[in-house]
ChimeraX commands (.cxc) that place a marker at each C-alpha (Angstrom):
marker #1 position 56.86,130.90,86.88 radius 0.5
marker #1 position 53.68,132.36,85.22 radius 0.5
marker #1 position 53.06,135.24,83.51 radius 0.5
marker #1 position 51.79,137.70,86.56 radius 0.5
marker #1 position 55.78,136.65,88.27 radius 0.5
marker #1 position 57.20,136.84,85.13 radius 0.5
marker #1 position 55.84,140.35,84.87 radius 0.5
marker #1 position 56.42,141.41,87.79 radius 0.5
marker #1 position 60.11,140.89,87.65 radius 0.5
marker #1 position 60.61,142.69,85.00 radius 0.5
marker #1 position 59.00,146.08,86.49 radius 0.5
marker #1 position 61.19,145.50,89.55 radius 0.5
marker #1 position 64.08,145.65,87.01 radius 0.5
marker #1 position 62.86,148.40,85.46 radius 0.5
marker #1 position 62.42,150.26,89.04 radius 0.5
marker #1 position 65.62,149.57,90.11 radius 0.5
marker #1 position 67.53,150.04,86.83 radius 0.5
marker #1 position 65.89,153.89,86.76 radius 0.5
marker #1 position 67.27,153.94,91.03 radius 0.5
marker #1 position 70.37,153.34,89.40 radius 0.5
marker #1 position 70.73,155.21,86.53 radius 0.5
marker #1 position 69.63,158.48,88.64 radius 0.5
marker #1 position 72.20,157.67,91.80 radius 0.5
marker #1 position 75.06,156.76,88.62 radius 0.5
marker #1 position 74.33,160.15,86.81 radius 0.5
marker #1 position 73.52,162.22,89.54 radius 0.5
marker #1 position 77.48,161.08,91.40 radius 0.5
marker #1 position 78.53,161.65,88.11 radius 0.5
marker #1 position 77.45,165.63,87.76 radius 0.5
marker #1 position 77.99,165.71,91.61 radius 0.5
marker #1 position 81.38,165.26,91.58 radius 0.5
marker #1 position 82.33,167.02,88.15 radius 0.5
marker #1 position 80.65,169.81,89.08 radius 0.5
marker #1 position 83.17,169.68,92.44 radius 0.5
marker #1 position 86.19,169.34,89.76 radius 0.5
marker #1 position 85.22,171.85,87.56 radius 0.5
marker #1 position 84.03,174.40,89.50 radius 0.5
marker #1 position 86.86,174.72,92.18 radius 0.5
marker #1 position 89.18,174.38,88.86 radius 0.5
marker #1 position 87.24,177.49,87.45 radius 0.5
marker #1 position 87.39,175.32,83.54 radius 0.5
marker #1 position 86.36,172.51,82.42 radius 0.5
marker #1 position 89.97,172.36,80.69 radius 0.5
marker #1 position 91.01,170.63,83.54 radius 0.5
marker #1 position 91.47,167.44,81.57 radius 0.5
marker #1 position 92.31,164.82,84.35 radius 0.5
marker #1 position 89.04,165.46,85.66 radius 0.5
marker #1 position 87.51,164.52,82.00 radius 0.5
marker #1 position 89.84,161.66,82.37 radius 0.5
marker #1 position 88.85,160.44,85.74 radius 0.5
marker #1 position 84.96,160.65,85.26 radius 0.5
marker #1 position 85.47,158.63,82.53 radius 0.5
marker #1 position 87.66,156.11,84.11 radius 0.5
marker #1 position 84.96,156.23,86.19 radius 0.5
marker #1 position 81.85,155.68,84.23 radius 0.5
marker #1 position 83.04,153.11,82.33 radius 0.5
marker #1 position 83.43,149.96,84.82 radius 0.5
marker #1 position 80.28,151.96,86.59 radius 0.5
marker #1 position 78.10,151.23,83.64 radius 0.5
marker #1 position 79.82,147.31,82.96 radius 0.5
marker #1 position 79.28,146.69,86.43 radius 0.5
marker #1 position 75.52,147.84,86.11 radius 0.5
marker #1 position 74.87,145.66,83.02 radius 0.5
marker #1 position 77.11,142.28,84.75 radius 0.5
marker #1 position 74.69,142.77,88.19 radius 0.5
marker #1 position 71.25,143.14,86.16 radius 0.5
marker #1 position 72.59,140.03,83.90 radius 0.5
marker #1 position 73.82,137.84,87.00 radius 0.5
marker #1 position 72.74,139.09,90.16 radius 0.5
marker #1 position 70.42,141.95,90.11 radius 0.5
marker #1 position 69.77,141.07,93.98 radius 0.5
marker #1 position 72.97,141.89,95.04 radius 0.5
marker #1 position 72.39,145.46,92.69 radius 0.5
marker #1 position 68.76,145.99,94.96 radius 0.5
marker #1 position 71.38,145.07,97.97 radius 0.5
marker #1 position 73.78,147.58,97.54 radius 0.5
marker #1 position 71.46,150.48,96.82 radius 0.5
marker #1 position 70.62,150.33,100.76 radius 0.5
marker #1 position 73.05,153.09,102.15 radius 0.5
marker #1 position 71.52,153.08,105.57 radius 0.5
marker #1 position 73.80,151.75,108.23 radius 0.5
marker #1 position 72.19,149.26,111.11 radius 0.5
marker #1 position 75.12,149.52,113.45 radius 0.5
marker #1 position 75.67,153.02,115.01 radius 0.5
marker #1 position 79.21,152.09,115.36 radius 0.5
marker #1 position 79.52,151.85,111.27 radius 0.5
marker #1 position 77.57,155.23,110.75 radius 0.5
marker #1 position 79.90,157.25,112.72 radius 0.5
marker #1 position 83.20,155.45,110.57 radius 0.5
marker #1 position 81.05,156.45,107.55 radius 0.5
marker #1 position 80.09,160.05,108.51 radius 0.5
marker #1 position 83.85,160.58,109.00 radius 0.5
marker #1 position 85.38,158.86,105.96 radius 0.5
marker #1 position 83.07,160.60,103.73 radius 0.5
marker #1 position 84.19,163.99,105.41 radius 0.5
marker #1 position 87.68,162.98,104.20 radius 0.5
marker #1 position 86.63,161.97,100.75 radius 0.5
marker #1 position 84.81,164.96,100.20 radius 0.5
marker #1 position 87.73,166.81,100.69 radius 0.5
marker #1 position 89.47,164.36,98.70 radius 0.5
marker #1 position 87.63,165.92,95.80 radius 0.5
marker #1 position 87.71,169.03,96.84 radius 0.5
marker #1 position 91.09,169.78,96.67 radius 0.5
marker #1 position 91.96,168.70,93.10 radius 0.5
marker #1 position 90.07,171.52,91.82 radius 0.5
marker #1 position 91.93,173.98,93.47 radius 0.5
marker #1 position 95.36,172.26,92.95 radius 0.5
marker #1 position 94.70,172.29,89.65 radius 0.5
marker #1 position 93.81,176.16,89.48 radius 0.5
marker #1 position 96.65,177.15,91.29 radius 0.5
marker #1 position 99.01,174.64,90.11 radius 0.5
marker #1 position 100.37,173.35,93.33 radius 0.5
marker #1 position 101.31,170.14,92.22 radius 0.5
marker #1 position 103.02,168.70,89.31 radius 0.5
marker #1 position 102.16,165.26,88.63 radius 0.5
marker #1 position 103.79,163.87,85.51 radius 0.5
marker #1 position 101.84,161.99,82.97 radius 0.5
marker #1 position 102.92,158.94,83.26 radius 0.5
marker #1 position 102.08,158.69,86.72 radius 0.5
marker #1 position 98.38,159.81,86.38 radius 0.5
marker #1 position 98.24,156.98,82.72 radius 0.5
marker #1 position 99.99,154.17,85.59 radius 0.5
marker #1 position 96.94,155.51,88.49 radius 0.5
marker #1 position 94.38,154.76,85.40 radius 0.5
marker #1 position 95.41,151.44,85.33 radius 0.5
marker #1 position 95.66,150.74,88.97 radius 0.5
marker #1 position 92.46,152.05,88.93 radius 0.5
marker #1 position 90.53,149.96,86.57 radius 0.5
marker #1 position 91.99,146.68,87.88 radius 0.5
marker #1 position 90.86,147.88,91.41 radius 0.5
marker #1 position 87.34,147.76,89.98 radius 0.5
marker #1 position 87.93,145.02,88.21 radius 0.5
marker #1 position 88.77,143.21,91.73 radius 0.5
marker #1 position 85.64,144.69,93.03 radius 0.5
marker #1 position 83.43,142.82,89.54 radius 0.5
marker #1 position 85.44,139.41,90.60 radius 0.5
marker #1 position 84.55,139.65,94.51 radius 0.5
marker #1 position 80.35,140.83,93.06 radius 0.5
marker #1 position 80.84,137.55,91.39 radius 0.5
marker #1 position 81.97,135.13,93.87 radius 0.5
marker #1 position 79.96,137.34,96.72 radius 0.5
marker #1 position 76.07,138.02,96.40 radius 0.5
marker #1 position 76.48,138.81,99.96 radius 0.5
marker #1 position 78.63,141.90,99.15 radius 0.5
marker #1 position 76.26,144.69,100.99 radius 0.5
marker #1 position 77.36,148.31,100.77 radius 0.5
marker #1 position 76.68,148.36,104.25 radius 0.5
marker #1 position 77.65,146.57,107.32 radius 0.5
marker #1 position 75.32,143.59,108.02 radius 0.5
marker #1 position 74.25,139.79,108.52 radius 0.5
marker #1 position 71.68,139.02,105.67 radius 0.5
marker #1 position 68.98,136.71,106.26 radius 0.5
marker #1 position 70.14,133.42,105.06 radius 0.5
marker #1 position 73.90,134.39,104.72 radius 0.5
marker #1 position 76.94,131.87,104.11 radius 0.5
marker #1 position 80.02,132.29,104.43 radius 0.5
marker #1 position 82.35,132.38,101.65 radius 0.5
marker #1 position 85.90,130.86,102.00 radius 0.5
marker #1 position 86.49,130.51,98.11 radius 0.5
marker #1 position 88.37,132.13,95.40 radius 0.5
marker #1 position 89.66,135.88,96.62 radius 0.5
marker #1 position 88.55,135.01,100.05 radius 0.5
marker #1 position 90.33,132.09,100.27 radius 0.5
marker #1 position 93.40,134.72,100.19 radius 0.5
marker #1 position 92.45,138.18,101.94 radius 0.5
marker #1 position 89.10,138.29,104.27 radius 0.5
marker #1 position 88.13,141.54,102.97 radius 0.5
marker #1 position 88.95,141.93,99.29 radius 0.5
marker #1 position 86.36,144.41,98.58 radius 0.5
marker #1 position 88.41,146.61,100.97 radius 0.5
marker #1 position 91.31,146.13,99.32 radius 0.5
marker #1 position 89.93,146.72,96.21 radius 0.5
marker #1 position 88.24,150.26,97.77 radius 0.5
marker #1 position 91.76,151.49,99.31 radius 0.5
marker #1 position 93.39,151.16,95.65 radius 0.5
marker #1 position 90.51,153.09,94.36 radius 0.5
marker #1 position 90.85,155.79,96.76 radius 0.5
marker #1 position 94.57,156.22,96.51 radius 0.5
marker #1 position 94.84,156.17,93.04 radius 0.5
marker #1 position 92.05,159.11,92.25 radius 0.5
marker #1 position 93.75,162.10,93.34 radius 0.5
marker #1 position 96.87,161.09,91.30 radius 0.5
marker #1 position 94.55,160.75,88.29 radius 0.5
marker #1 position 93.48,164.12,88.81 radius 0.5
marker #1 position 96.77,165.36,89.33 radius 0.5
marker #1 position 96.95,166.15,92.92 radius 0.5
marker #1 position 99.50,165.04,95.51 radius 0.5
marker #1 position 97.80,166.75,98.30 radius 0.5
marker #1 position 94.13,164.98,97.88 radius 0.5
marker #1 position 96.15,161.63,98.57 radius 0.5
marker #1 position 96.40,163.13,102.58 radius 0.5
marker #1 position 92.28,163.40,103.11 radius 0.5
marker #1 position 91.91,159.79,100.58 radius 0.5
marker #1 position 94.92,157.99,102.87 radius 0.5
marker #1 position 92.67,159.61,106.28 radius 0.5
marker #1 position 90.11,158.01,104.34 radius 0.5
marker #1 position 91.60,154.78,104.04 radius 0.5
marker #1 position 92.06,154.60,107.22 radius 0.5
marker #1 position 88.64,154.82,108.43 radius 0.5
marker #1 position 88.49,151.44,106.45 radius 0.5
marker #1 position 90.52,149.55,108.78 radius 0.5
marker #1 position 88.27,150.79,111.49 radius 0.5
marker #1 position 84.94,149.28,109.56 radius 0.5
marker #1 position 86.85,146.15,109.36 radius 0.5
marker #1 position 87.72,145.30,112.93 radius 0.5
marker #1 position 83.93,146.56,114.26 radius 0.5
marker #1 position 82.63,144.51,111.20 radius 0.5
marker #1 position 85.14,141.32,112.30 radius 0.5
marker #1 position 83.01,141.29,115.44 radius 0.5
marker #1 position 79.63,141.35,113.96 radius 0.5
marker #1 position 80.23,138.63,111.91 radius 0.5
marker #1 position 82.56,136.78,114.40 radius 0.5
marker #1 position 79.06,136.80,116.72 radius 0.5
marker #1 position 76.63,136.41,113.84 radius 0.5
marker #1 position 78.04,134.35,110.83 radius 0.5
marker #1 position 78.38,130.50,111.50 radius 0.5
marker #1 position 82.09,129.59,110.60 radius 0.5
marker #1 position 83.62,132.77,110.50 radius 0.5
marker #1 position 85.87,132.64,113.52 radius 0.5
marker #1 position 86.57,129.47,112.06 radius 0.5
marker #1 position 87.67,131.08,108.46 radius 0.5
marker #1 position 89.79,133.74,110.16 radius 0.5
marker #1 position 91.96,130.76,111.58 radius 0.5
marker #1 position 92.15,129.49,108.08 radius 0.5
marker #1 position 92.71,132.60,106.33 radius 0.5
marker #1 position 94.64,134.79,108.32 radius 0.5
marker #1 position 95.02,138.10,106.46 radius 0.5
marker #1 position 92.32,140.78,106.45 radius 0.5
marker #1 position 93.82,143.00,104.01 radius 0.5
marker #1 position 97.31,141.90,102.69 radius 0.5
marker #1 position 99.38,138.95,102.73 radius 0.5
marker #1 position 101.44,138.64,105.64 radius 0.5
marker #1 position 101.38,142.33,106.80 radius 0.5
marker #1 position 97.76,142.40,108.25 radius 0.5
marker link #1:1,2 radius 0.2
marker link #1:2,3 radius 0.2
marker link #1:3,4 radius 0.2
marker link #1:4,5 radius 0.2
marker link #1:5,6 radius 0.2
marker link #1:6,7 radius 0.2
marker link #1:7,8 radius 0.2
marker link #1:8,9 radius 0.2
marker link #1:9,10 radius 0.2
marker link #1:10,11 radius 0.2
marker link #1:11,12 radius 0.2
marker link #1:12,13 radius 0.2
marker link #1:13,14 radius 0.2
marker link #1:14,15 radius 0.2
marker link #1:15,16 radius 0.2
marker link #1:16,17 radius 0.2
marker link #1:17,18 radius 0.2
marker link #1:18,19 radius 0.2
marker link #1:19,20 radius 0.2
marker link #1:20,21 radius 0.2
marker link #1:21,22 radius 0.2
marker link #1:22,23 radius 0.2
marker link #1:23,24 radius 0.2
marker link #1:24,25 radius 0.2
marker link #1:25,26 radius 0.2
marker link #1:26,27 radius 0.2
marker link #1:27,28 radius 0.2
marker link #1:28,29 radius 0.2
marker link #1:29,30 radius 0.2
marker link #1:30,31 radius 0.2
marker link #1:31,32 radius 0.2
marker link #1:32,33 radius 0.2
marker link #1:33,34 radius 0.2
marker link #1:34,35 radius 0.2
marker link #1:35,36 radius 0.2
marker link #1:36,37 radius 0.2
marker link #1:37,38 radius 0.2
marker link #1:38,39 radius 0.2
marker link #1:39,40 radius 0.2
marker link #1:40,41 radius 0.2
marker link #1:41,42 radius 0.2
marker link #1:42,43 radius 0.2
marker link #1:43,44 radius 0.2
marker link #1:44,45 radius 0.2
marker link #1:45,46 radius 0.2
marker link #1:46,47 radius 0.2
marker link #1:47,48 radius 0.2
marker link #1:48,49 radius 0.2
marker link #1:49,50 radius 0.2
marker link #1:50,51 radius 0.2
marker link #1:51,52 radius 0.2
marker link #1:52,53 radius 0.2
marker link #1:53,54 radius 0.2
marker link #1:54,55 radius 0.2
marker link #1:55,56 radius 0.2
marker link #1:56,57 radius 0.2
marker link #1:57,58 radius 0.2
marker link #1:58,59 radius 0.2
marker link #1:59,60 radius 0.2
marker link #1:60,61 radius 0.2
marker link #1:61,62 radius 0.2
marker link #1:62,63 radius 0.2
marker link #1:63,64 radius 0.2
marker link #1:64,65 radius 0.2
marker link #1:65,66 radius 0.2
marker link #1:66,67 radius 0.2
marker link #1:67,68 radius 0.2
marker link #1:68,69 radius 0.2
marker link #1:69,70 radius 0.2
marker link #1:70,71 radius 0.2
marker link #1:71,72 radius 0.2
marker link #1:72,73 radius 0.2
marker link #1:73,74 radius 0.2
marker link #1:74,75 radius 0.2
marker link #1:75,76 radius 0.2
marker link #1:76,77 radius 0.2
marker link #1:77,78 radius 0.2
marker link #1:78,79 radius 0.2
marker link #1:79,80 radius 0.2
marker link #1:80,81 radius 0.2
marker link #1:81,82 radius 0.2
marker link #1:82,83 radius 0.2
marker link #1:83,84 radius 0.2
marker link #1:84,85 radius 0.2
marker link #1:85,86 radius 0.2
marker link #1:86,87 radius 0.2
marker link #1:87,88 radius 0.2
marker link #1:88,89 radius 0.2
marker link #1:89,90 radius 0.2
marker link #1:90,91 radius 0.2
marker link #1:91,92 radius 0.2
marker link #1:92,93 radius 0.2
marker link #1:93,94 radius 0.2
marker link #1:94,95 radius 0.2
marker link #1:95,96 radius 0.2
marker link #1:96,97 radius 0.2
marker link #1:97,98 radius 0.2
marker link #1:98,99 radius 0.2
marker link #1:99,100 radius 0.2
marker link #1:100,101 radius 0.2
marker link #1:101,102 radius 0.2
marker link #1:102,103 radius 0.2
marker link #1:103,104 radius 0.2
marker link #1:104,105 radius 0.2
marker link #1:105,106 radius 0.2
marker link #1:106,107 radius 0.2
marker link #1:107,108 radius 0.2
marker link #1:108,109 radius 0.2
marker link #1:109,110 radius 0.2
marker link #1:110,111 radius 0.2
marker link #1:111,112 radius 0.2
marker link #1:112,113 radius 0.2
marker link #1:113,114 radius 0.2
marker link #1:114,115 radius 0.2
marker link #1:115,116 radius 0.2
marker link #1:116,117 radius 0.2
marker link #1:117,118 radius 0.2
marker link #1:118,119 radius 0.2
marker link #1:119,120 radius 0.2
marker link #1:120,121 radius 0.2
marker link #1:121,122 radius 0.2
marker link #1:122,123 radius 0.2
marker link #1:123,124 radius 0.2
marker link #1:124,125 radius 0.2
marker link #1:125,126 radius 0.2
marker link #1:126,127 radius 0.2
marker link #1:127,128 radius 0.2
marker link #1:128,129 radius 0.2
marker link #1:129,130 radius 0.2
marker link #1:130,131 radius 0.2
marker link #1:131,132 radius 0.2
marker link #1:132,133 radius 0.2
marker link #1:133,134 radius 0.2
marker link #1:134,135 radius 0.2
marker link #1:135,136 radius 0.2
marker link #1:136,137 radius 0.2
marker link #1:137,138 radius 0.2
marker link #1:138,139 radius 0.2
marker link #1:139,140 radius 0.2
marker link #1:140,141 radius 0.2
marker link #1:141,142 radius 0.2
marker link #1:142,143 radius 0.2
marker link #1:143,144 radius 0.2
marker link #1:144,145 radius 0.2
marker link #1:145,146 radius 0.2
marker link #1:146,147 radius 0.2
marker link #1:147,148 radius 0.2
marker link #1:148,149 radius 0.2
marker link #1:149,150 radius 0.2
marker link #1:150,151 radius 0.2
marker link #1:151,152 radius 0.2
marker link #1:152,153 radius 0.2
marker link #1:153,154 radius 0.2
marker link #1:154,155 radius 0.2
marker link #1:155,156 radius 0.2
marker link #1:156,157 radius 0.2
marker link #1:157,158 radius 0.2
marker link #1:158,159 radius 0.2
marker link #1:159,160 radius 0.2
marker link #1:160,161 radius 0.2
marker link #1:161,162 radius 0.2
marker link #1:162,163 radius 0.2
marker link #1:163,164 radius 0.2
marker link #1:164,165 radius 0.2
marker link #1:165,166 radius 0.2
marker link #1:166,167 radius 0.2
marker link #1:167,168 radius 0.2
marker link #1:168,169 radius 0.2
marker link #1:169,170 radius 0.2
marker link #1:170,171 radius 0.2
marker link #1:171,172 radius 0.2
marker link #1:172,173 radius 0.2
marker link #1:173,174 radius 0.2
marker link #1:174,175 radius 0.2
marker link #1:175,176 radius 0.2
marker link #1:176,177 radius 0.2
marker link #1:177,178 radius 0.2
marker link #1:178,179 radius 0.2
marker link #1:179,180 radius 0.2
marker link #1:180,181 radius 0.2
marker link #1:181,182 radius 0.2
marker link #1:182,183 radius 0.2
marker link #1:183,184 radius 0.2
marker link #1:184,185 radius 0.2
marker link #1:185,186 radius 0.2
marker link #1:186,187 radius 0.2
marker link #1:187,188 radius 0.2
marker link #1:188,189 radius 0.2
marker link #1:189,190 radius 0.2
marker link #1:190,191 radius 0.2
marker link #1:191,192 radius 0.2
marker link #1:192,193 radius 0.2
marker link #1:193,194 radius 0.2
marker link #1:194,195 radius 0.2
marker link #1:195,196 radius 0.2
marker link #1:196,197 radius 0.2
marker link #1:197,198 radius 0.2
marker link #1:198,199 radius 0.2
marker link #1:199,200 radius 0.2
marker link #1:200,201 radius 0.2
marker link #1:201,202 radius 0.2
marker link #1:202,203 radius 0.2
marker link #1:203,204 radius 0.2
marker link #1:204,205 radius 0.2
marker link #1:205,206 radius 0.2
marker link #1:206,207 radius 0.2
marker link #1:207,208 radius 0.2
marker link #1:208,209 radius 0.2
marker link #1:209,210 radius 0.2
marker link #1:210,211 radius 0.2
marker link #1:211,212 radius 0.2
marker link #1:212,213 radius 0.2
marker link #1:213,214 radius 0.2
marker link #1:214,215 radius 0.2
marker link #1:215,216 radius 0.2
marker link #1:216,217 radius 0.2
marker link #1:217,218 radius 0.2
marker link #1:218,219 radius 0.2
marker link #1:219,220 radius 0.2
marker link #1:220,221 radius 0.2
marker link #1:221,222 radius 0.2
marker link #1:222,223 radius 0.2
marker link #1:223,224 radius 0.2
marker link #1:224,225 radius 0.2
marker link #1:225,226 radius 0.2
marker link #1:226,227 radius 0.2
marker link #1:227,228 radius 0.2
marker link #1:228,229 radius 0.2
marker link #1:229,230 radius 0.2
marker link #1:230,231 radius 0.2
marker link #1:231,232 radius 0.2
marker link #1:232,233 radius 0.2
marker link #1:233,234 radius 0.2
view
């Protein structure tokens, strides 16, 4: 590698580090400013809690991709779906997560529910292991798209998480989404998260196809490894 490639690499770092940073900070304010200003204070303190719950494996996930596989990073800033069938799941699931964030705020201003500490400390924890699932499947997956797709040159990986569960990063997701409204206190932002959820099992099966049609050995892998989401159950 000369100097020119050498070079050039390291502005295309630079590029999509700053992509990054902006779509990290901007989510960030995004969504506090949901929490705070349906709350009407920013004393609402699971919502300090959850952002930085939040931030944290955001920003070690951010420095393990640039270290390891900053590919996979450029990947998964591509938020455009190819398959019409996958927009439409996406369009409605974030409709549900939206209002997954929308009602904390108010719950918390009018005091509707009454989760107990413990419970929201236990929904940190579930939470950072979730993401810490999602860091293991980034490193045995460089294939792990945010969207719904066959990449040029794709394999198909039968190892380590996979080798349990076909779709770990789903997994992963659906622990994330049910444990934020409990970490913001809420027991009625579980209903539009769960609806949420939900909209995940329909990604899977239309994604099952694609690859089923389009990745050598999958049909193949789903004889071998029989569960999509958990052990025995489905």
């Amino acid at each position: 590698m000369n100097f020119m490639d050498r070079k050039q690499i390291r502005q295309e770092r630079r590029d999509l580090l700053k992509l990054v940073l902006f779509r990290l900070f901007s989510g960030l304010l995004l969504i506090g400013g949901i929490l705070f200003a349906l709350a009407g204070t920013f004393r609402y303190w699971q919502a300090w809690l959850f952002l930085a719950a939040l931030a944290l494996p955001l920003v070690m996930t951010l420095v393990f991709l640039l270290r390891k596989d900053p590919a996979l990073l450029a990947k998964r800033m591509n938020l455009k779906e190819p398959r019409k069938e996958q927009r439409k799941i996406v369009q409605i699931s974030g409709m549900f997560m939206l209002l997954g964030f929308f009602l904390p705020g108010l719950d918390y201003r009018f005091q509707w529910s009454a989760v107990p500490i413990w419970l929201i400390v236990v929904s940190v924890v579930v939470f950072e292991c979730a993401y810490a699932m999602v860091v293991a499947v980034f490193a045995q997956n460089s294939y792990a798209s945010r969207v719904v797709e066959i990449q040029e040159g794709q394999q198909l990986i039968d190892t380590g998480l996979y080798a349990i569960i076909r779709h770990p990063m789903y997994l992963a997701s659906i622990i994330l989404y049910l444990s934020i409204p409990l970490m913001l206190g809420s027991y009625y932002a579980v209903i539009p998260m769960a609806l949420s959820c939900l909209e995940i099992i329909a990604r899977i099966k239309d994604e099952e196809e694609m690859l089923k049609e389009g990745l050598l050995g999958y049909t193949a892998y789903t004889q071998r490894v029989k569960y999509r989401l958990l052990p025995y159950i489905w």
